[in-house]
VEXDREN-2710 file (C-alpha; in Angstrom, 1 decimal):
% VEXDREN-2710
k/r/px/py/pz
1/UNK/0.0/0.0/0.0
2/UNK/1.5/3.5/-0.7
3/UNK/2.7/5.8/1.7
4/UNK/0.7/9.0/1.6
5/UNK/2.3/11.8/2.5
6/UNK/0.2/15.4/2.7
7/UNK/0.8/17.3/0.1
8/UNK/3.1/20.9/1.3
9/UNK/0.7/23.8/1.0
10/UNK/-2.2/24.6/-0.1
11/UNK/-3.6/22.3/-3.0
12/UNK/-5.7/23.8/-6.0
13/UNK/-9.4/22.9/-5.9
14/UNK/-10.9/20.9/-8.6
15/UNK/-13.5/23.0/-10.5
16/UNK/-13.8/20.4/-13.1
17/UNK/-13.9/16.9/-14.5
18/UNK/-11.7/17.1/-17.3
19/UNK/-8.6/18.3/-14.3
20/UNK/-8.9/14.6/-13.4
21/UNK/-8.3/13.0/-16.9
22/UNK/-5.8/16.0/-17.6
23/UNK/-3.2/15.0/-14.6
24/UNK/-3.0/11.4/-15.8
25/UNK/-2.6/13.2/-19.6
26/UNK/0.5/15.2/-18.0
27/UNK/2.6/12.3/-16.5
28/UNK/3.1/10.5/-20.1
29/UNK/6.6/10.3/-20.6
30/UNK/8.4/9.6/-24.2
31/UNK/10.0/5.9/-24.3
32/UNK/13.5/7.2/-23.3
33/UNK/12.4/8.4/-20.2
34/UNK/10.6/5.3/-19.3
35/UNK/11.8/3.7/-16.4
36/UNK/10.5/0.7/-13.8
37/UNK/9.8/0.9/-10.4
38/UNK/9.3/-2.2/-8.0
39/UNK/8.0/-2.4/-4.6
40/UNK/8.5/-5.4/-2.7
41/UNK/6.7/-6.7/0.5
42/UNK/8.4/-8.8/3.2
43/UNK/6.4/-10.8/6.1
44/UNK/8.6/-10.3/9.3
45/UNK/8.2/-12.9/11.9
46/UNK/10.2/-13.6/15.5
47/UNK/12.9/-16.4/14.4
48/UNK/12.0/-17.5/17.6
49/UNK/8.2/-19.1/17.3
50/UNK/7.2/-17.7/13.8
51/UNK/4.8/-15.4/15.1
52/UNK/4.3/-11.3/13.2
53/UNK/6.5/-8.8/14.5
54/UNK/4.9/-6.6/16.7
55/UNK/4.8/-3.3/16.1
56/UNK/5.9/-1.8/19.8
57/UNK/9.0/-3.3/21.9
58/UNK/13.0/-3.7/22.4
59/UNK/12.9/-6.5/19.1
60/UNK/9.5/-4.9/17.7
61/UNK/9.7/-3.3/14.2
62/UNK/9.9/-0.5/15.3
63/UNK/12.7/-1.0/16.5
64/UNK/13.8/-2.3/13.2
65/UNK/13.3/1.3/11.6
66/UNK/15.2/2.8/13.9
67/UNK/18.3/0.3/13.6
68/UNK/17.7/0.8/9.7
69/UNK/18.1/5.1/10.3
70/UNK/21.0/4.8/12.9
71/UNK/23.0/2.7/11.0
72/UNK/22.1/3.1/7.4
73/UNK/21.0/7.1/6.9
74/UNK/17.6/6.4/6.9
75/UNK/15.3/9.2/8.0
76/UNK/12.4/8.5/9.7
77/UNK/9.2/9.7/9.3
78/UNK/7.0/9.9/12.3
79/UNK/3.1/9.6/13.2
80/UNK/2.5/11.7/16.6
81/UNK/5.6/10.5/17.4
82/UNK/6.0/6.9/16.2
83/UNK/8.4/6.2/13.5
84/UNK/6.3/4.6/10.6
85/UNK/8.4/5.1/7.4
86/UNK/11.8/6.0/6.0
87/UNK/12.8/7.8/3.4
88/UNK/15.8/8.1/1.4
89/UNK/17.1/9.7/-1.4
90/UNK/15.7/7.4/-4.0
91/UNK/13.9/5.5/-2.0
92/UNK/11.7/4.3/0.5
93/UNK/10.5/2.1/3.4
94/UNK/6.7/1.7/4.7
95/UNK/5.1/-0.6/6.8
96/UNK/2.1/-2.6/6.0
97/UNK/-0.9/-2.7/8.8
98/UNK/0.7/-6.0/9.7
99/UNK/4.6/-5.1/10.1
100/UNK/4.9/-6.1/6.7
101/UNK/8.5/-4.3/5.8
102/UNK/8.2/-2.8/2.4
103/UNK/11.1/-0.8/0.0
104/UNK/9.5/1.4/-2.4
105/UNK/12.2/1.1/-5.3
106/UNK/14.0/3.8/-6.6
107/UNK/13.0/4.2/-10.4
108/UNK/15.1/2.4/-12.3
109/UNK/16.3/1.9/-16.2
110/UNK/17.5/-1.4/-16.0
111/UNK/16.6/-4.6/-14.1
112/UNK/20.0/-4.8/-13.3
113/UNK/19.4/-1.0/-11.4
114/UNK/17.0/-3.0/-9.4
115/UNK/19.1/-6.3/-8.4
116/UNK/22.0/-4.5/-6.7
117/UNK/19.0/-1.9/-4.8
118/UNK/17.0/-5.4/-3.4
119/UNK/20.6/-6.7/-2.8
120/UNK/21.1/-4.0/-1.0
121/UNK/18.4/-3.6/0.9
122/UNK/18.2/-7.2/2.6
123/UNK/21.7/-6.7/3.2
124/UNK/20.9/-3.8/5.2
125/UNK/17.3/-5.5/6.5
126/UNK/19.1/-9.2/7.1
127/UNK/21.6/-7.1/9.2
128/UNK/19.5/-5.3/11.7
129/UNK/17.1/-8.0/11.7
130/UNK/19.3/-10.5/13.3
131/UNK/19.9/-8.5/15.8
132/UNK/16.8/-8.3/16.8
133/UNK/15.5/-11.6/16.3
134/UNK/13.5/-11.4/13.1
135/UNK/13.4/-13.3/10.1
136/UNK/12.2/-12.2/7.0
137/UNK/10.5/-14.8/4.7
138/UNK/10.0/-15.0/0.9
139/UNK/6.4/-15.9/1.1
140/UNK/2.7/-14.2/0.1
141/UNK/1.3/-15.1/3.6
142/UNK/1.8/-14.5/7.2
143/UNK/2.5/-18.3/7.9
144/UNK/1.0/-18.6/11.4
145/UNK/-0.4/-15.4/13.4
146/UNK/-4.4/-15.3/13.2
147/UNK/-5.7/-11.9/12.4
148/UNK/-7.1/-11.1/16.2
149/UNK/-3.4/-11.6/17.2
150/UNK/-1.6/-8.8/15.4
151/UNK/-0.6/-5.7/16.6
152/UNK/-1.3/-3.5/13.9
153/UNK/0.5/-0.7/12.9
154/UNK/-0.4/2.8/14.1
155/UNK/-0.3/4.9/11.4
156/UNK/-4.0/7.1/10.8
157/UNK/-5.0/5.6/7.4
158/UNK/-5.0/2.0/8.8
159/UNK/-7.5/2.9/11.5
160/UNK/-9.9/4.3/8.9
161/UNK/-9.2/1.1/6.8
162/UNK/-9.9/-1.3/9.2
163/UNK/-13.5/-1.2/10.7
164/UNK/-14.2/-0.1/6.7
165/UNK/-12.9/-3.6/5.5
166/UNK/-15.2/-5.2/7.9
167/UNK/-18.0/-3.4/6.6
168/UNK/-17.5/-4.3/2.6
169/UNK/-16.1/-7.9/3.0
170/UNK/-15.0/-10.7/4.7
171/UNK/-11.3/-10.9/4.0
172/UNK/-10.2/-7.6/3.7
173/UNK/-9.0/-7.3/7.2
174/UNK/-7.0/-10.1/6.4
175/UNK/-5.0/-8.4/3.0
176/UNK/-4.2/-5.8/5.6
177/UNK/-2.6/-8.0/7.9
178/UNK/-1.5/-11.2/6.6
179/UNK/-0.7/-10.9/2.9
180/UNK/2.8/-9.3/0.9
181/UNK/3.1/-8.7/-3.0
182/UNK/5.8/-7.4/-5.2
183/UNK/4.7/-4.9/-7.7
184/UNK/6.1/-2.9/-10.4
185/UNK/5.3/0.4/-11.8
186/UNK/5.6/1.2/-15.7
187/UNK/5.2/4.3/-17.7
188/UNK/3.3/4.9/-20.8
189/UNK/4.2/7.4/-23.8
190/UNK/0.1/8.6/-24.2
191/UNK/-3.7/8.0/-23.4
192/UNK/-3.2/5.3/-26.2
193/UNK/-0.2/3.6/-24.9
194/UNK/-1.7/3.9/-21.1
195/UNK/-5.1/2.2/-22.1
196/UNK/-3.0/-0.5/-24.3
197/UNK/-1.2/-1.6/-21.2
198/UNK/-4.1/-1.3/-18.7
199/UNK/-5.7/-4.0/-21.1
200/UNK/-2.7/-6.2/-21.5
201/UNK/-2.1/-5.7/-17.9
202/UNK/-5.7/-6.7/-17.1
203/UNK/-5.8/-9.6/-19.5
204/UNK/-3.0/-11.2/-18.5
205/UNK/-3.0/-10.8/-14.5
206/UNK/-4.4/-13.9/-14.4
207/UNK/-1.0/-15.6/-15.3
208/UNK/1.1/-13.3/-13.7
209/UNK/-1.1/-14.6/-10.5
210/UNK/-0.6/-17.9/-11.4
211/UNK/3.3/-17.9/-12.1
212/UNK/4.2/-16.1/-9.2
213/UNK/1.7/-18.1/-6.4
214/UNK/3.4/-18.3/-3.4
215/UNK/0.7/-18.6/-0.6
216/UNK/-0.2/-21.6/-0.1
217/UNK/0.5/-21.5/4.2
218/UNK/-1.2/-19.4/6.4
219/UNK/-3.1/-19.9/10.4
220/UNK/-0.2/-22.6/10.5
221/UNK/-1.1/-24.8/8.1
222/UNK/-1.9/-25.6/4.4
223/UNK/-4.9/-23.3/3.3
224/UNK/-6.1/-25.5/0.2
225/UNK/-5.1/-22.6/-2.3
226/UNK/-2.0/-21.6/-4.1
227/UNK/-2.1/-18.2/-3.6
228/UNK/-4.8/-17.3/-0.7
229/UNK/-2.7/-13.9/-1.5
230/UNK/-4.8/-14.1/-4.6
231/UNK/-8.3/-15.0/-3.3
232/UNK/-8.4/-12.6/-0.6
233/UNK/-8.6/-9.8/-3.2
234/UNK/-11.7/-11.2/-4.2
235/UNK/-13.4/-10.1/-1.2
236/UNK/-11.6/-7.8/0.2
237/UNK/-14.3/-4.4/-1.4
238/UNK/-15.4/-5.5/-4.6
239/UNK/-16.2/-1.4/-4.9
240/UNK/-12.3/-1.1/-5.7
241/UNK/-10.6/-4.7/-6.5
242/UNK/-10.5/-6.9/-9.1
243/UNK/-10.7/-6.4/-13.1
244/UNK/-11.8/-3.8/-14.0
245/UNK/-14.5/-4.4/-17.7
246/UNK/-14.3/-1.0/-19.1
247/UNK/-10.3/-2.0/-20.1
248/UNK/-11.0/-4.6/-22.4
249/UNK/-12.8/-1.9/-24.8
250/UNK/-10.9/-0.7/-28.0
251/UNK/-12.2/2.5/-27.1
252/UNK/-11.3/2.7/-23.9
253/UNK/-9.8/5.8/-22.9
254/UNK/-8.4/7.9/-19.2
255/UNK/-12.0/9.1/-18.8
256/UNK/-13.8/5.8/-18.2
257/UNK/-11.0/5.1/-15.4
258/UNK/-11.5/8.7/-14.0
259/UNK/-15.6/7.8/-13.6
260/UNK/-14.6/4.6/-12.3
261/UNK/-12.5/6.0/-9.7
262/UNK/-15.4/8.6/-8.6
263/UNK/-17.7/6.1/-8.0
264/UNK/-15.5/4.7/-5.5
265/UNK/-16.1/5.2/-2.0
266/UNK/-13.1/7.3/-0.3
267/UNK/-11.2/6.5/2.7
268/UNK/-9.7/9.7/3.9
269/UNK/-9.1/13.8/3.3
270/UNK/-6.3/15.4/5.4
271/UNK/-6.6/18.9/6.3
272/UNK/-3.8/21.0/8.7
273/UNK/-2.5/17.4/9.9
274/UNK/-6.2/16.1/10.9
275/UNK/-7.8/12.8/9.6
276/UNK/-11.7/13.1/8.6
277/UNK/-13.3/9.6/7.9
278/UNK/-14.4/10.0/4.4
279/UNK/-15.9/6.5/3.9
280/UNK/-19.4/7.1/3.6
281/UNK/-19.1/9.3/0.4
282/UNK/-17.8/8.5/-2.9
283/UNK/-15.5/11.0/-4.7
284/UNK/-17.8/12.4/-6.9
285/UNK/-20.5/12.8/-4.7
286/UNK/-17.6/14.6/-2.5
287/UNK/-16.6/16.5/-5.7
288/UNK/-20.3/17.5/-6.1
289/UNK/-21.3/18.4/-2.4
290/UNK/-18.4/19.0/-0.5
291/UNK/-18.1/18.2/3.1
292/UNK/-18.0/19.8/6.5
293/UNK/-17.2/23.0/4.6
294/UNK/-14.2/21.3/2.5
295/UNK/-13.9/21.0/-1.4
296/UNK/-12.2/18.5/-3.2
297/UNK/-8.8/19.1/-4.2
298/UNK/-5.9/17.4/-6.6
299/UNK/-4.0/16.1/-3.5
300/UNK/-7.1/14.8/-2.3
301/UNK/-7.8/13.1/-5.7
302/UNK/-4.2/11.4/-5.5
303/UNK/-4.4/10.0/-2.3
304/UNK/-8.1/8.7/-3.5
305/UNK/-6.2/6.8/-6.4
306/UNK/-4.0/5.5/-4.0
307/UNK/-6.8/3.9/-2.3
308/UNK/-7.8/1.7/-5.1
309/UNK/-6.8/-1.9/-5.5
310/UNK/-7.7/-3.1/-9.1
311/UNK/-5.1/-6.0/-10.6
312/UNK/-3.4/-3.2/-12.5
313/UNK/-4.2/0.3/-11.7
314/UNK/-3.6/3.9/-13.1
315/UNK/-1.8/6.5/-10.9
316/UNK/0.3/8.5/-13.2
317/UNK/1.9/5.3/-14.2
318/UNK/0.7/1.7/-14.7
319/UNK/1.2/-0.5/-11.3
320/UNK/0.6/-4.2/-11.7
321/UNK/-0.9/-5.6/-8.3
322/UNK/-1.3/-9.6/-8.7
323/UNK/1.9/-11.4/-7.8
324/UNK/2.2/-12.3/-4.3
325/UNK/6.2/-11.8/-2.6
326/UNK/8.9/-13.9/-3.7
327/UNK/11.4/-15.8/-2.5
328/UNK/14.9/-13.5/-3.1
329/UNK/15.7/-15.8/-6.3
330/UNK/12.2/-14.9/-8.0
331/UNK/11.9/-11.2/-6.6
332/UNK/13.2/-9.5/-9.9
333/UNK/11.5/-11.9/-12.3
334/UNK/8.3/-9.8/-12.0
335/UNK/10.0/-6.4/-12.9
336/UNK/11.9/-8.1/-16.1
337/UNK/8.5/-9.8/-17.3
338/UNK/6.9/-6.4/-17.0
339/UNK/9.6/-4.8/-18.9
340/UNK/10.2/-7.2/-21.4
341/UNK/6.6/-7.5/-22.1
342/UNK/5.4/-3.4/-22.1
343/UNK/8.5/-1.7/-22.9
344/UNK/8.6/-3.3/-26.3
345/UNK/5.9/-3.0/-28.8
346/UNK/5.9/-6.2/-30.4
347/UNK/5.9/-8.0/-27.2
348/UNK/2.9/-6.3/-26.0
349/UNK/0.8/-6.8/-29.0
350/UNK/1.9/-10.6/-28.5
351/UNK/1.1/-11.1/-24.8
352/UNK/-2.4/-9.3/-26.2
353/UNK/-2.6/-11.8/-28.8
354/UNK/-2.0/-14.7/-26.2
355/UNK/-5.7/-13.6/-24.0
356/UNK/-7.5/-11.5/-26.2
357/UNK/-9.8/-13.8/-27.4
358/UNK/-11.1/-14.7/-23.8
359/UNK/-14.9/-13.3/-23.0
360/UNK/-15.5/-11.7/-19.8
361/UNK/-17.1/-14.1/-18.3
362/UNK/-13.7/-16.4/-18.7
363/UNK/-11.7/-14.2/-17.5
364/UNK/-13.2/-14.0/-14.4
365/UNK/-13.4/-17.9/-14.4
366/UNK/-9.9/-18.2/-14.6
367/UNK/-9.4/-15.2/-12.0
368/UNK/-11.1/-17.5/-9.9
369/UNK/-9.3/-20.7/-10.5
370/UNK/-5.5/-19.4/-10.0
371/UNK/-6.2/-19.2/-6.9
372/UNK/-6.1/-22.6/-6.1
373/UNK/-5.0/-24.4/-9.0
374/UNK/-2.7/-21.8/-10.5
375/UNK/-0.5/-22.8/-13.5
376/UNK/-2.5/-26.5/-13.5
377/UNK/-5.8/-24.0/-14.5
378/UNK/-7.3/-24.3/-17.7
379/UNK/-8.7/-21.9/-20.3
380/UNK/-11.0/-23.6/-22.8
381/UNK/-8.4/-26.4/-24.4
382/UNK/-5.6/-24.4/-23.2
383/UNK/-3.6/-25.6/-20.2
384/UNK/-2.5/-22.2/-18.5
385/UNK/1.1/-23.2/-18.3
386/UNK/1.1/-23.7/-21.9
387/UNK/0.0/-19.8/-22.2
388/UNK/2.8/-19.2/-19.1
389/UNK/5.5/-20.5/-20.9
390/UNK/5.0/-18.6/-24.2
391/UNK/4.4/-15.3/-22.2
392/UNK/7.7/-16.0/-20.5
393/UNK/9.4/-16.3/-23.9
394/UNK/8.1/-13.2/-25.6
395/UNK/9.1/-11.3/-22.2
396/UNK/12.8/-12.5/-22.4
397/UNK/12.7/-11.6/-26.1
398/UNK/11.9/-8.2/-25.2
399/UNK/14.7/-8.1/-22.6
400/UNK/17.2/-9.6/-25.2
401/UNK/16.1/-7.1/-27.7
402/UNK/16.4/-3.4/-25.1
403/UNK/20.0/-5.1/-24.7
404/UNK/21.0/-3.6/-21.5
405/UNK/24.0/-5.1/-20.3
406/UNK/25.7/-5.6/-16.9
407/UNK/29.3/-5.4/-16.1
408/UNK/29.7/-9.4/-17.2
409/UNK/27.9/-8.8/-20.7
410/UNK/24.9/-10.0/-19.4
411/UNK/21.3/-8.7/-20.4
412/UNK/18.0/-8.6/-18.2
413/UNK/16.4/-11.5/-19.9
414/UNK/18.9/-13.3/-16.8
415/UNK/16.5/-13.0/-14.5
416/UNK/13.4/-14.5/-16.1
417/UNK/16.0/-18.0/-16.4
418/UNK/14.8/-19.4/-12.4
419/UNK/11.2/-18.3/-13.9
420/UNK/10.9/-19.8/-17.6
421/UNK/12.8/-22.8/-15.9
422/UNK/10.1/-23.4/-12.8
423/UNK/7.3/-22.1/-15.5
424/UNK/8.3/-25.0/-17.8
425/UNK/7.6/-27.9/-15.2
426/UNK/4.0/-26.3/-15.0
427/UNK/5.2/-25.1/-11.4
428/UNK/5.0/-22.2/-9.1
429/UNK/6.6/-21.4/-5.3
430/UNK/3.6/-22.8/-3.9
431/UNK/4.0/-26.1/-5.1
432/UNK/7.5/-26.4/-4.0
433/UNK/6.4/-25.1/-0.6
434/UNK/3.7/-27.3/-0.9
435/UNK/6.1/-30.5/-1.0
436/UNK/8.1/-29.4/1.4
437/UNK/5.6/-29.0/4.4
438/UNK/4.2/-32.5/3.8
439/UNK/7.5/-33.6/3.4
440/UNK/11.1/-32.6/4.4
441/UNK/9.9/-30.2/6.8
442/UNK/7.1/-32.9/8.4
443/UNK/5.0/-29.7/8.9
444/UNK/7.2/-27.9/11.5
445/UNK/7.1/-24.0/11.6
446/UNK/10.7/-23.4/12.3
447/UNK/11.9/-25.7/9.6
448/UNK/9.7/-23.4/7.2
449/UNK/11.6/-20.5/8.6
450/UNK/14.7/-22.3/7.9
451/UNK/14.0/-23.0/4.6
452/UNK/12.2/-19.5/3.5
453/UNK/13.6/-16.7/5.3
454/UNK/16.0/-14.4/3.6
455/UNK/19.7/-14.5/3.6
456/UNK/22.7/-11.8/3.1
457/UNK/24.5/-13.2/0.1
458/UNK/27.8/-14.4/0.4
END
């Protein structure tokens, strides 16, 4: 979830509609300027017992930010006086409600930009952690703390959020707490190119779910799905998740995502440091009416956007929201598929060609199914890895063909190789996790921790 940070001084009121499809018009950015941005989610648990992280304490996380700013030049960023983020000078780290450690990437133009930042940062995570007990583990799933049992994290937004999600569904208190996802953010050249990749994004999310399942634990056991990650989204606020129909139109355009997103209902507005609870009202009817003697403004528009958790979504740049975490080997395999696939024109047209034919209503069949069967779903005749393994190809094509080299000659199409290789046996993390707890690890918690949490590389 994005880090909102109030906006400094005084933001211009919006008057009219067309301001809304204007500022998504005005962060289009020619190709050479196009770069990718990844933000990956860690679960944090106590080496100890495999329980969260609390937020408060001498080995709470916390405590963890503040190890990260004294030793690394972090600054921290405080909520009435609780440290809740860092930022640095490219970069950032925020905390999910759950103590999920996140890094906010620096924007990058190269995959290879990316490695040595992640490398970097569990170096620097690994380091402190240690010290204090914690493990971080390459999963999409808290593997054992219930969602009664977390002490969430105290930051204003998450205390709107939370009665909210128990209002619109039944899961959504658990997304907050128990899940973790890698994403990565992509920019478009126009309204053309933005809508292009919103429907290639949207048609295919279904795969990328699939390929990168990696929930298959959670309440300290096996959950019955591949990526519960995956199925919690489904009923988490069906007002703001999911697919979204309107992409898959050829004439689909920044305006039918604009009156999607004011239909939506809000969570917050922040005025002179004060939270007001915004929930019953969606943005246009806030647009149109006001409240308490406030008008809607651009900053509050952007934090709106920021509120809304579609399987690819538009905020001045194209996120992609369907992978759960990875283990460290698999991390940078989503931003290289991403760039390999959208940053090349060819590629995207043939990712398109791969799903296009798909109605609605199977696409929403197979949105379903990944969740528990993930690449052993089917699509009419198809067999999904099938589909996987050509969309893996085209995306390492498109890597080979941006030929953006590394200090051994190497290009980004390197880290799709764990990927295409796992993606061929019709597997994904889950299934090896899967194995493991009925088998090497006889079920045991601690051997899971073992066997998943991250490592400094030698």
């Amino acid at each position: 979830m994005s880090q909102y940070v109030p906006e400094a001084g005084a933001s211009p009121e919006i008057e009219r509609r067309d301001q809304l499809i204007d500022a998504f018009v005005a962060t289009a950015k020619p190709a050479a300027q196009w770069r990718i941005g990844t933000e990956y989610e860690k679960v944090a648990v106590r080496r100890a017992d495999g329980q969260a992280v609390p937020f408060d304490g001498p080995q709470g996380i916390e405590r963890l930010l503040m190890g990260l700013a004294d030793r690394y030049g972090w600054e921290p960023i405080e909520d009435e006086g609780r440290i809740i983020a860092l930022a640095g000078s490219k970069a950032s780290i925020t905390l999910e409600p759950g103590g999920q450690v996140e890094l906010s990437g620096e924007l990058c133009d190269s995959v290879h930009c990316a490695a040595a930042e992640f490398a970097e940062h569990i170096a620097q995570i690994v380091s402190v952690g240690d010290e204090l007990d914690i493990a971080f583990l390459g999963l999409g799933m808290q593997p054992l703390t219930r969602v009664p049992d977390f002490q969430r994290v105290p930051k204003k937004r998450y205390a709107i959020m939370w009665p909210h999600m128990a209002r619109v569904g039944t899961l959504g208190q658990r997304m907050m707490t128990q899940t973790a996802t890698v994403q990565v953010n992509l920019d478009y050249a126009s309204e053309a190119d933005a809508m292009i990749k919103l429907r290639v994004a949207m048609g295919t999310a279904s795969l990328f779910t699939a390929m990168f399942a990696n929930s298959p634990l959670s309440d300290g056991d096996l959950n019955g799905y591949k990526t519960l990650r995956g199925h919690i989204w489904t009923d988490t606020d069906r007002a703001r998740c999911g697919l979204l129909p309107f992409a898959f139109r050829a004439s689909a355009g920044f305006e039918d995502y604009v009156d999607w997103a004011l239909d939506v209902p809000m969570y917050f507005i922040v005025r002179d440091g004060a939270w007001s609870d915004m929930t019953a009202l969606t943005f246009r009817q806030f647009l149109r009416d006001g409240h308490r003697g406030q008008r809607a403004t651009m900053a509050d528009w952007s934090a709106h956007l920021t509120t809304l958790f579609p399987e690819a979504r538009l905020k001045g740049y194209l996120e992609l929201r369907g992978a759960d975490s990875q283990p460290p080997e698999l991390m940078l395999a989503l931003p290289a598929l991403a760039k390999g696939l959208f940053y090349e024109a060819d590629c995207l047209q043939a990712a398109w060609d791969l799903v296009k034919a798909w109605t609605w209503e199977e696409r929403l069949t197979l949105w379903q199914d990944v969740h528990k069967q993930a690449l052993q779903a089917r699509i009419r005749r198809h067999a999904l890895t099938d589909i996987a393994r050509e969309l893996v190809a085209i995306g390492a094509e498109g890597l080979r063909r941006q030929r953006l080299l590394d200090a051994r000659g190497q290009d980004e199409s390197i880290y799709l190789e764990r990927l295409a290789e796992q993606v061929g046996h019709g597997r994904c993390p889950a299934d090896a996790l899967i194995e493991k707890w009925l088998g090497e690890w006889h079920g045991d918690m601690q051997r899971l921790i073992t066997g998943s949490a991250y490592r400094i590389a030698a």
